[in-house]
C-alpha positions in Angstrom: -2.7 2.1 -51.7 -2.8 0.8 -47.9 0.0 1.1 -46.3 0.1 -2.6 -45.8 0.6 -2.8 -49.6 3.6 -0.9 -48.9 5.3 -4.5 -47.2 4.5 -6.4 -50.8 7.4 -4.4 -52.5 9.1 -3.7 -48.5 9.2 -6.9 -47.3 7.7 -8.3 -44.6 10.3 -9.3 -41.9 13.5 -8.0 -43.7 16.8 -7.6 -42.3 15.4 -3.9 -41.6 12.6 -4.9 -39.4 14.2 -8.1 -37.8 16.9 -5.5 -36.3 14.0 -3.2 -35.3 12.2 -6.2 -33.9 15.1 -7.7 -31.5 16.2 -4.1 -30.5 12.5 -3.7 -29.1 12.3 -6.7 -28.0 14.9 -5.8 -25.3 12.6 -3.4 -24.0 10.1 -6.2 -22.9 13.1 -8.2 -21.8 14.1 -5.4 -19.4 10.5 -5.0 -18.1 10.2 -8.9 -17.3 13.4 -8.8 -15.2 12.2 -5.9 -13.2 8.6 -7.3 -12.6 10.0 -11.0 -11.6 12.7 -10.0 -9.7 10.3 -9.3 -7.0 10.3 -13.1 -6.8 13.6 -13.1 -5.2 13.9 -9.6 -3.5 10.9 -10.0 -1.7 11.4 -13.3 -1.2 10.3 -14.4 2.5 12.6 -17.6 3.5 12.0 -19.7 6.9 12.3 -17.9 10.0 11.7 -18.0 13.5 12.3 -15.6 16.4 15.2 -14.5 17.5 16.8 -15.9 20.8 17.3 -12.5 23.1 20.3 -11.4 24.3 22.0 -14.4 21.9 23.8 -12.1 19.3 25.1 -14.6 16.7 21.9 -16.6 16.8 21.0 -17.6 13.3 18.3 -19.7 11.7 20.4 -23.0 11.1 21.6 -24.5 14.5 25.5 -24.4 14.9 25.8 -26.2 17.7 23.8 -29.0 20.4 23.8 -26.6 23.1 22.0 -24.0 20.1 19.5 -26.5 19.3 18.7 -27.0 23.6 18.3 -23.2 23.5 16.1 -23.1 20.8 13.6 -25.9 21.8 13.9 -24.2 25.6 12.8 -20.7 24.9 10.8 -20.9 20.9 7.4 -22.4 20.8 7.4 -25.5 18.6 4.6 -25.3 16.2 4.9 -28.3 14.2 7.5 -31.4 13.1 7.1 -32.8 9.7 9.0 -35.6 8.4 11.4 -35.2 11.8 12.0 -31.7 10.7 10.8 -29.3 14.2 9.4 -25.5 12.5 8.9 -23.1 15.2 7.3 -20.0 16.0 7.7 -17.3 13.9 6.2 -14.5 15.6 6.2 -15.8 19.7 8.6 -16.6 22.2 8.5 -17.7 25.5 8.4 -14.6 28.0 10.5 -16.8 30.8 13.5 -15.9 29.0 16.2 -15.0 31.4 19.0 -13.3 29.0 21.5 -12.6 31.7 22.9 -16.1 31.8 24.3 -16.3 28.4 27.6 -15.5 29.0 26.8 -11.4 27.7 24.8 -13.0 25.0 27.1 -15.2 23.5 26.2 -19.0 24.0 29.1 -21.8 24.0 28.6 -25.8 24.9 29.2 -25.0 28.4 25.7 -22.9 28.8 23.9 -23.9 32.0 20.5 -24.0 31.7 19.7 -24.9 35.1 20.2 -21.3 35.9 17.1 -20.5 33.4 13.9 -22.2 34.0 13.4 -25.1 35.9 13.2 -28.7 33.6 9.9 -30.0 34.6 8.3 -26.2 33.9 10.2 -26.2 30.9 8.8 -29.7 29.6 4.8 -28.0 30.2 4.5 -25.8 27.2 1.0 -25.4 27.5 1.4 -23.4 31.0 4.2 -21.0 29.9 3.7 -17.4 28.8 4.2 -16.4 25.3 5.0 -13.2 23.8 5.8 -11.7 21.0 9.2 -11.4 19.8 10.8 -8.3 17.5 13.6 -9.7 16.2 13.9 -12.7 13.9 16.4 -14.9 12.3 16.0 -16.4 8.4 17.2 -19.1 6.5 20.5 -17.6 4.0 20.6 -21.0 2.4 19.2 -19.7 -0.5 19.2 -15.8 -0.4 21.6 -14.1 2.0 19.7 -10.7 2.3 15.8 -10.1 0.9 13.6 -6.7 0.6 11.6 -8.6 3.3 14.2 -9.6 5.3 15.7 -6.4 5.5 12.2 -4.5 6.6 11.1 -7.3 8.5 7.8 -8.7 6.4 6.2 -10.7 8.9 3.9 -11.6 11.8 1.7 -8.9 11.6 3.2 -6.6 8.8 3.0 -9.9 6.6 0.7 -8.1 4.0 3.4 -5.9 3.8 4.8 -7.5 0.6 1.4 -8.0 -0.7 1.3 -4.4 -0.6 4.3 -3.6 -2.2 3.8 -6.2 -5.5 -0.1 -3.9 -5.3 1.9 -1.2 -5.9 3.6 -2.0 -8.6 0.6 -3.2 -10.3 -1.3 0.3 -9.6 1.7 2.0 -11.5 1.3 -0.1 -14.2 -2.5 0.5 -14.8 -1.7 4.0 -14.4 0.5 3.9 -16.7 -1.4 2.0 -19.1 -4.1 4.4 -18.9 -2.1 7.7 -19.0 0.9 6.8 -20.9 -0.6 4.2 -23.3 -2.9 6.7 -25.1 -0.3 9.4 -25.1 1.7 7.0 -27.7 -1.4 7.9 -30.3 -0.6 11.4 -29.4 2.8 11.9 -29.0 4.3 9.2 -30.8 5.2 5.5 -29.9 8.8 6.6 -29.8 8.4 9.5 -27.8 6.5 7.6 -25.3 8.9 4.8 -25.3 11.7 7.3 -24.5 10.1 9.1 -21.4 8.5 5.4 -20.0 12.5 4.3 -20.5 14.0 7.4 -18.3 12.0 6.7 -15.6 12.2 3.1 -15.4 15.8 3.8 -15.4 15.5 6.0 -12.2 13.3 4.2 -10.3 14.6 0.7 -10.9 18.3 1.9 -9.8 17.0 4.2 -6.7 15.2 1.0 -5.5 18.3 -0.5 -4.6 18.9 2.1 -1.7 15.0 1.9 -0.5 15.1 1.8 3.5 11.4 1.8 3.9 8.1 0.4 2.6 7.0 3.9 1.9 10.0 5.2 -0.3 9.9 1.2 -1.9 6.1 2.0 -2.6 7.0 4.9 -4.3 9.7 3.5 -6.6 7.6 0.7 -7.1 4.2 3.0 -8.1 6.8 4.8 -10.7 8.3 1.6 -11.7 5.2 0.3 -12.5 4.0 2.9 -14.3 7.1 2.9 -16.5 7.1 -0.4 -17.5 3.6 -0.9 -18.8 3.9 2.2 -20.6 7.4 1.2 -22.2 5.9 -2.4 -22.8 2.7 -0.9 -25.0 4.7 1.7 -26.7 7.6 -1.0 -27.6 5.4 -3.7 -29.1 2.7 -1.6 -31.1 5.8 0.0 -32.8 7.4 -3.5 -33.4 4.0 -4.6 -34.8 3.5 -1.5 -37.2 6.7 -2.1 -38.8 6.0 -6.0 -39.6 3.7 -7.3 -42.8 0.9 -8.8 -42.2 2.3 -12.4 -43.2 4.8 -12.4 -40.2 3.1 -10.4 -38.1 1.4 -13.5 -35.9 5.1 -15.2 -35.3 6.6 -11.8 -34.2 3.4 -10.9 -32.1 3.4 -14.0 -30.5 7.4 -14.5 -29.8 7.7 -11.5 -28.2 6.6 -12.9 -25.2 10.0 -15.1 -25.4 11.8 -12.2 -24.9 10.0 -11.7 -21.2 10.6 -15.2 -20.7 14.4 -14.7 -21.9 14.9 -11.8 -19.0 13.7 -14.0 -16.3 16.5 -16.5 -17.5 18.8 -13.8 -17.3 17.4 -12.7 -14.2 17.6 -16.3 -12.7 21.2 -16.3 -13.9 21.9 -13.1 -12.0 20.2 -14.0 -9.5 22.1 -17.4 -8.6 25.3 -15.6 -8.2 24.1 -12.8 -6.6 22.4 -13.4 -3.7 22.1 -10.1 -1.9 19.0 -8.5 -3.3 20.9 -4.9 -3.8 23.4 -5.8 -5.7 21.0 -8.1 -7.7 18.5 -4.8 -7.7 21.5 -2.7 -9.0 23.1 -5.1 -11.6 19.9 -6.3 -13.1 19.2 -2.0 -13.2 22.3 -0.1 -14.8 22.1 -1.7 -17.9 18.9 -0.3 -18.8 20.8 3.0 -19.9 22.0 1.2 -22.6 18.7 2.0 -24.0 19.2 5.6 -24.2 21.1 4.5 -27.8 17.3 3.8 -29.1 17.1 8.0 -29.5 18.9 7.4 -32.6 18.7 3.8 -33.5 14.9 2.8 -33.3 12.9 5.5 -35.6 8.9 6.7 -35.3 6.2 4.4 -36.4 6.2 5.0 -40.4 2.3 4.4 -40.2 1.8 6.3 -37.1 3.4 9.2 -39.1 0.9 8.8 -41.9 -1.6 9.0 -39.6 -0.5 12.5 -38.3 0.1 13.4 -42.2 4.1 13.5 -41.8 4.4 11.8 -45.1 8.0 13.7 -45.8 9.5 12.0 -42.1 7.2 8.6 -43.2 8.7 8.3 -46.9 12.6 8.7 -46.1 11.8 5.4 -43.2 10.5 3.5 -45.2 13.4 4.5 -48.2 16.1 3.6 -44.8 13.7 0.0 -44.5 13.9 -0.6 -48.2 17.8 0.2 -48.5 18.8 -2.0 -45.9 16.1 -4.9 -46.8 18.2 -4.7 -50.5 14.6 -4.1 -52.0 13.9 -1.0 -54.7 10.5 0.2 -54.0 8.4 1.3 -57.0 7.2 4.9 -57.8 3.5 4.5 -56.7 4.6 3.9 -53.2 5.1 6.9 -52.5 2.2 8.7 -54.3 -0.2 11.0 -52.5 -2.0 8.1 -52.8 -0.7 6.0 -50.2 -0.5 8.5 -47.8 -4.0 10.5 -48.5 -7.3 7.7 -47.3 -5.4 7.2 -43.4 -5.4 11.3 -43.0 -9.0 11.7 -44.2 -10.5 11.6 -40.6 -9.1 12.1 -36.8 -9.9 9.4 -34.7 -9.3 8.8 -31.1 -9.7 6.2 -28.6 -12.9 8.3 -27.8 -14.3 7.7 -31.2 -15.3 4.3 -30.5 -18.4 5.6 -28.5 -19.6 6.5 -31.7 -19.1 3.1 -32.9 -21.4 0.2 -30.9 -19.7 -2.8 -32.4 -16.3 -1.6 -31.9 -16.8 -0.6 -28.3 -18.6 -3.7 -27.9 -14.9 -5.6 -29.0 -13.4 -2.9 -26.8 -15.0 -4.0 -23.9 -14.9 -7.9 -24.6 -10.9 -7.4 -25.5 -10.5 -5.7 -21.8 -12.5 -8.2 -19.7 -10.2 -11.5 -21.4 -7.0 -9.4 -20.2 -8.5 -8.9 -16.8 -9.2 -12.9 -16.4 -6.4 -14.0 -18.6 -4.4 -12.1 -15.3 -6.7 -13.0 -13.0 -6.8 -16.9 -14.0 -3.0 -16.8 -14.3 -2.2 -15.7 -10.9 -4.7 -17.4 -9.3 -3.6 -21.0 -11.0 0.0 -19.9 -9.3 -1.5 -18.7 -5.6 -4.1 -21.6 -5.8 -2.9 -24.5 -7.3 0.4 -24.9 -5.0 4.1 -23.7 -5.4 6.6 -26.6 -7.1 8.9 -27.6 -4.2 12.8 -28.0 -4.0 15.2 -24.8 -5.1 13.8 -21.4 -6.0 16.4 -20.8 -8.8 15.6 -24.3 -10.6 11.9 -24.2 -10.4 12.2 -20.3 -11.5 14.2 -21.5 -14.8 11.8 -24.1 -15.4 9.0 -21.8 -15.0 10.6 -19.7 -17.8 11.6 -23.0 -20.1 8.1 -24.0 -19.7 6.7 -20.9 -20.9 9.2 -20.7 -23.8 8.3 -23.8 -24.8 4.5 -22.9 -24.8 5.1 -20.1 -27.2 6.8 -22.2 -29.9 3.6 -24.3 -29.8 1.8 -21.5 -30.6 3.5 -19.9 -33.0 3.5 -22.9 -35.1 -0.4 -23.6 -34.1 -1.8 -20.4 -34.5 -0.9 -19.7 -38.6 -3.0 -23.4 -38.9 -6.0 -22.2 -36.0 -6.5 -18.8 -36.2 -5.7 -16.3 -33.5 -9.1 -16.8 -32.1 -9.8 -20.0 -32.5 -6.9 -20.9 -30.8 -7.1 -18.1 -27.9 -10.7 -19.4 -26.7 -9.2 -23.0 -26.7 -6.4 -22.9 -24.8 -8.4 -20.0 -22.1 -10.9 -22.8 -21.7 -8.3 -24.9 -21.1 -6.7 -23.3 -18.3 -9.9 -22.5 -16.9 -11.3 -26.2 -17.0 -8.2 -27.3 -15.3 -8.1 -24.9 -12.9 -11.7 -26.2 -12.1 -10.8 -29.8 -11.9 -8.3 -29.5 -9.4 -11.2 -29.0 -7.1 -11.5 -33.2 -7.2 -8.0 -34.4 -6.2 -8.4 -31.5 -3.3 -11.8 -33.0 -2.1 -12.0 -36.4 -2.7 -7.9 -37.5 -2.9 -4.8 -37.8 -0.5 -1.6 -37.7 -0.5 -1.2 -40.1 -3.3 -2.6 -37.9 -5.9 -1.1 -34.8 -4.7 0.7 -35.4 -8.5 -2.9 -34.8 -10.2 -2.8 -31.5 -8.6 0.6 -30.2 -10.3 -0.3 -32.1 -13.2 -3.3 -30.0 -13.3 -1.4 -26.9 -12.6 0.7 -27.2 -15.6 -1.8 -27.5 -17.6 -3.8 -24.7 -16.6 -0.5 -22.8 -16.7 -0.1 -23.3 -20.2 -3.1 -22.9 -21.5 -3.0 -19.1 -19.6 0.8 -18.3 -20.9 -0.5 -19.4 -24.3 -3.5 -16.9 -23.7 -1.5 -14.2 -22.7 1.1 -14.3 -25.3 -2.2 -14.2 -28.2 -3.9 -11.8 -26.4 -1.5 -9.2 -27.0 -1.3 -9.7 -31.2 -5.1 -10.1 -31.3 -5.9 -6.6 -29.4 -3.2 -5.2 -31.9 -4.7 -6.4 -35.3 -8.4 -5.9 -33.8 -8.0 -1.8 -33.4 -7.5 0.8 -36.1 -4.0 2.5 -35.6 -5.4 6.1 -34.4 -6.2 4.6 -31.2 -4.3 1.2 -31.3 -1.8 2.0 -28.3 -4.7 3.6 -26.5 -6.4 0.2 -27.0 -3.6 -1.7 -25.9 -2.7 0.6 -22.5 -6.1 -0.2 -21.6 -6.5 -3.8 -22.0 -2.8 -4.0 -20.5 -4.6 -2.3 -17.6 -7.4 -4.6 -17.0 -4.3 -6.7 -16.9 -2.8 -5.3 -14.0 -6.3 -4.9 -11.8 -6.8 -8.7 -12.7 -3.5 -9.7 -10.9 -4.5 -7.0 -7.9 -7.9 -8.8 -7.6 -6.4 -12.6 -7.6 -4.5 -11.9 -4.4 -7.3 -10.9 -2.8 -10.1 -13.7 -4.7 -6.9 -15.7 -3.3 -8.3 -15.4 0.2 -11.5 -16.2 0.0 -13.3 -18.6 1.7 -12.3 -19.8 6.0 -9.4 -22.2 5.4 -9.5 -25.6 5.0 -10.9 -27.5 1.3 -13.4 -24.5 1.3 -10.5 -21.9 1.4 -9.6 -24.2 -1.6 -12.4 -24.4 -3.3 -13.8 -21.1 -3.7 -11.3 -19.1 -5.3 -11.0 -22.3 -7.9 -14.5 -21.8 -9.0 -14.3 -18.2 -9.7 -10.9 -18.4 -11.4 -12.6 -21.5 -13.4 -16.0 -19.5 -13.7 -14.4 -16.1 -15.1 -12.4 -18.0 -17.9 -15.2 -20.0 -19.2 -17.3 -16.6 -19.3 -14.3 -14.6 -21.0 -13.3 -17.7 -23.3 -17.2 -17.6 -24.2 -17.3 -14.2 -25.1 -14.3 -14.1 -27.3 -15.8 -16.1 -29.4 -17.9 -13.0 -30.7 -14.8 -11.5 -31.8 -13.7 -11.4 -35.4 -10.5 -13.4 -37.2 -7.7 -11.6 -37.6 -5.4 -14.1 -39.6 -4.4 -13.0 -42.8 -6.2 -9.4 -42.1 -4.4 -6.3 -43.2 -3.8 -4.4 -40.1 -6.9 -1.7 -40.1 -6.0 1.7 -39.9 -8.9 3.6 -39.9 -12.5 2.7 -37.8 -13.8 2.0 -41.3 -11.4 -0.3 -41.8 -12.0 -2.3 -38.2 -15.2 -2.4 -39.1 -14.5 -4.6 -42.5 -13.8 -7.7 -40.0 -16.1 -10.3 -40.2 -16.6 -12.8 -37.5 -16.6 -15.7 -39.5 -15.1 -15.9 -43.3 -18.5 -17.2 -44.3 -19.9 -14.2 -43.7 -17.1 -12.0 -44.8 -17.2 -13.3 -48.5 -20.8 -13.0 -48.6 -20.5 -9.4 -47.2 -17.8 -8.1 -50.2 -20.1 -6.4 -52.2 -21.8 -4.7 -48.5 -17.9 -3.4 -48.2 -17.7 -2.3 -51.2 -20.6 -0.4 -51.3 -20.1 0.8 -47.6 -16.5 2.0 -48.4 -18.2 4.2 -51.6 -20.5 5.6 -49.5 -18.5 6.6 -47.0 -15.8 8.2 -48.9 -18.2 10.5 -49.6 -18.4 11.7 -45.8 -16.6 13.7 -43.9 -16.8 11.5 -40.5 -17.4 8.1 -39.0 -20.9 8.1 -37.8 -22.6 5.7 -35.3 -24.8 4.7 -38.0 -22.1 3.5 -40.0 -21.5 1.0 -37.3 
C-alpha cells in the first residue's frame, strides 16, 4: 500500500488535517506581512528641499508668507492641474538664512532684505545647489524607513537595494534551507526558519542604517522563504489527493489575508516602527507549533521511522473519528518508499525529470519576473495607499476562488499555461494604448493591467501545488526551495529589466516585450509538463516517472508501467536508463 491509500480509510481533509492546514497556513500569513510591509515602511512620499535656517518648515504650506518662501528660494519643476511640485534635490544658492527671524518665519518676514524681486522673477540665471535636508508629505505616513535615512536624490537606489536584499536572503534561503527540510525534517526546518524570522523581523525596528537594515533584511529573507517551503510541503503531505488542489491553491489566501491585516495595522499605525514592531511580536506565538504541528508522517516513512509515522497517523485518525484497518499499518505500507535513497541530486540520473526540473524553475522565474514587471510597468493605481493596497489583496483573493473552483474542471496545467499567457498577452498589448493613444485611453492601460495581474496571481498560486505533486517526496522540498528561488532572482531581475530602454514610449516599450516575450516562452514550455489532477502524490523517482503528459497516453502506457514497476523491483537503484 501507498501511503496515499493510507487517506481512503484517513480521510482526506478531516478535522485532523483542516487544524494542521490553518495552523500552517499562519506561517505564510506571517511571511506575507513581512515581505509587503516594505510597501509602507519604505515608502517614499512627496518631498522637496528643506528651506535653510527655517526650522519648522514642513512639506504642506502653513501659511502665505510659507508659500512666498517657498516659490522664492525652491526651484519649481513643474504645475499640474494648478498643483506647483518642486525640486526635490536643489535649492537656490542665494539663500540668505540670517533674515528669518533665527530661523523661524512669521507673516511679517521681509523679503526685500533677501534677493532683489526682479532677480528673483529670472530663474533661469540663479545658481542652484544641492540641498541636504528635505521635508515629506505625513499626510499619509508620518515617519518611513526612507524618510528616516533619507532615500533620495542620489541615494534613490537606496531602497531598491534594500527590497534586493531581501530577495537575496530568500534565494539563499531557498537554496540552503529548502533542501535541508528533506534532510532534517520539514518540521525541524520550519522551527529554525521561524526563530530567525522572529529576530530579524523585531531587531529591524531599531535599524539606524542601510547597512544593519541590509543585514536584517538578508536574514529576513532568508527566513521566510525557508519557513514558506517547509510550511506548505508539510501542509501538502498531510492532505489526500482529492483535496489537495483546493488546499494548494488557497494557501495563497492566507498571504493575501496578512496583507489585509497588515493594511489594517498599518492605517492606524502610521509610524513605520511601531508598525515594524506590532506586525513582528506576534510571530513568537509560533514557538507553540514545537508541540502542536507534528513531522511529515510520509517524510518519516521515507527516513524508515515507521514507529514515530504510525502513532501520527493513529493521532489523525482519532481526531478525524475514523478507525483505520489493520493492513495500514503493515510492513507493507511502509516497506516500497524505504527501498532506495534519493536526493535532489538524483535527478541527474534521470533526463526527463531534470528536464521538468528545469522547465518547473524557469515558469517561477517569469511567473516573478512577469508579475513585478506588470506592477513597475503597467502604472501604479492612484488615490490612497491603504485603499488601493486592500484592493490589491481583495483582488487577489478573489482570483484564487476562481481558481480553486476552475482548476478541479481544467487541470492544473491546462489552466496554469492559460492564464500565464494571459498575463503575458496583456502585458504585451498595453504597448498599443502607450503608442498610439492619449489621455482618453489611459483606462485601457489599467484595464490591461488588471488583467495581466490576474492572470500572474492565478499563476503563482498554481505554480506552487503543481511543483509539489510533480516531484517525488525525497527531494520534494529541495524542489520546491529551488523553484521558490528562481522566484526571488525573477523579482531581482524585473527591477532592473524595469529600466531598460532611454525614457520616453521606448523606456515603455521595451521592458513590455520581454516581460510579454518570457511568458509566452515559459507558458509554451509548460505545456510539456505532465497532469497532475487526480495523481497520487509520487514518492519515489519511479513513481514521478509514472506521469504521463497527456491521459491518452497514460492509459495506453499501463501495461509499459506495469511491466516497468516489475522490473525495477528487482533493482537495487534508479538508473538513467530507467528514465
Amino acid at each position: 500500500m501507498r501511503f496515499d491509500d493510507v487517506f481512503d480509510h484517513l480521510g482526506d481533509f478531516g478535522p485532523y488535517q483542516r487544524r494542521q492546514y490553518f495552523m500552517l497556513g499562519m506561517v505564510i500569513f506571517s511571511c506575507g506581512v513581512q515581505v509587503m510591509m516594505t510597501v509602507f515602511t519604505l515608502d517614499l512620499p512627496n518631498h522637496r528641499c528643506a528651506l535653510p535656517g527655517v526650522q519648522n518648515d514642513t512639506y504642506q504650506i502653513q501659511s502665505s508668507s510659507h508659500d512666498q518662501l517657498v516659490q522664492d528660494y525652491i526651484p519649481l519643476v513643474s504645475r499640474a492641474q494648478s498643483i506647483p511640485a518642486y525640486s526635490q534635490c536643489f535649492l537656490y544658492g542665494d539663500w540668505l538664512s540670517s533674515a528669518y527671524n533665527g530661523g523661524n518665519y512669521s507673516n511679517e518676514v521681509d523679503t526685500r532684505h533677501l534677493v532683489d524681486k526682479n532677480d528673483r522673477s529670472n530663474s533661469s540665471q540663479r545658481n542652484q545647489v544641492a540641498c541636504s535636508s528635505w521635508v515629506y508629505d505625513t499626510s499619509d505616513l508620518s515617519s518611513t524607513i526612507a524618510t528616516q535615512m533619507n532615500f533620495v536624490c542620489g541615494d534613490t537606489l537606496l531602497k531598491s537595494h534594500a527590497i534586493m536584499t531581501m530577495m537575496v536572503g530568500q534565494v539563499i534561503g531557498c537554496l540552503i534551507l529548502g533542501p535541508l527540510a528533506d534532510i532534517v525534517g520539514r518540521k525541524r526546518s520550519m522551527m529554525i526558519a521561524l526563530s530567525l524570522h522572529l529576530l530579524a523581523s523585531v531587531l529591524t525596528t531599531w535599524a539606524f542604517n542601510i547597512y544593519m537594515l541590509g543585514a536584517l533584511f538578508l536574514l529576513n529573507g532568508l527566513a521566510m522563504a525557508a519557513a514558506y517551503c517547509a510550511s506548505f510541503t508539510l501542509a501538502m503531505e498531510l492532505i489526500g489527493p482529492k483535496y489537495r488542489h483546493v488546499t494548494g491553491v488557497s494557501a495563497t489566501m492566507f498571504w493575501s489575508a496578512g496583507m489585509l491585516w497588515l493594511c489594517l495595522l498599518a492605517y492606524f499605525l502610521r509610524d513605520w516602527q511601531h508598525l515594524q514592531l506590532a506586525a513582528s511580536c506576534p510571530i513568537i506565538l509560533f514557538s507553540g507549533y514545537f508541540c502542536l504541528v507534528p513531522e511529515s508522517a510520509r517524510w518519516l516513512i521515507r527516513k524508515g521511522r515507521n514507529s514515530e509515522a504510525k502513532s501520527i497517523i493513529r493521532k489523525a485518525a482519532k481526531i478525524n473519528e475514523r478507525k483505520l484497518p489493520g493492513f495500514v499499518f503493515t510492513d507493507e505500507t511502509t516497506e516500497e518508499p524505504t527501498i532506495k535513497s534519493e536526493s535532489i541530486l538524483s535527478l541527474l540520473k534521470c533526463p526527463t525529470l531534470l528536464i521538468r526540473a528545469l522547465i518547473v524553475f524557469l515558469n517561477w522565474l517569469v511567473c516573478s519576473l512577469t508579475y513585478y514587471g506588470l506592477g513597475l510597468n503597467v502604472g501604479q493605481l492612484s488615490g490612497n495607499i491603504f485603499l488601493n493596497f486592500c484592493l490589491t489583496a481583495v483582488f487577489e483573493i478573489a482570483a484564487t476562488l476562481v481558481i480553486v473552483f476552475a482548476m478541479g474542471k481544467f487541470g492544473r496545467k491546462s489552466l496554469y499555461c492559460s492564464l500565464l499567457l494571459l498575463g503575458s498577452v496583456s502585458c504585451i498589448l498595453t504597448l498599443f494604448p502607450v503608442l498610439y493613444g492619449d489621455e482618453s485611453l489611459k483606462w485601457t492601460v489599467s484595464m490591461l493591467a488588471m488583467i495581466g495581474k490576474f492572470g500572474v496571481s492565478g499563476s503563482f498560486a498554481i505554480i506552487w501545488m503543481f511543483t509539489s505533486e510533480l516531484f517525488p517526496t525525497s527531494f520534494r522540498a529541495g524542489v520546491t526551495g529551488i523553484s521558490s528561488a528562481c522566484a526571488r532572482i525573477g523579482a531581482v531581475i524585473a527591477s532592473y529589466i524595469a529600466n531598460l530602454g532611454a525614457g520616453g514610449d521606448v523606456g515603455i516599450i521595451l521592458p513590455q516585450l520581454v516581460f510579454g516575450t518570457c511568458g509566452l516562452v515559459a507558458a509554451s514550455l509548460a505545456l510539456f509538463l505532465p497532469e497532475t489532477q487526480e495523481q497520487q502524490l509520487p514518492d519515489s523517482m519511479e513513481d514521478a516517472m509514472k506521469f504521463s503528459t497527456n491521459r491518452r497516453a497514460e492509459k495506453e502506457n499501463d501495461k509499459e508501467d506495469e511491466a516497468y514497476v516489475h522490473l525495477s523491483s528487482d533493482q537495487p537503484a534508479l538508473t538513467s536508463q530507467s528514465c
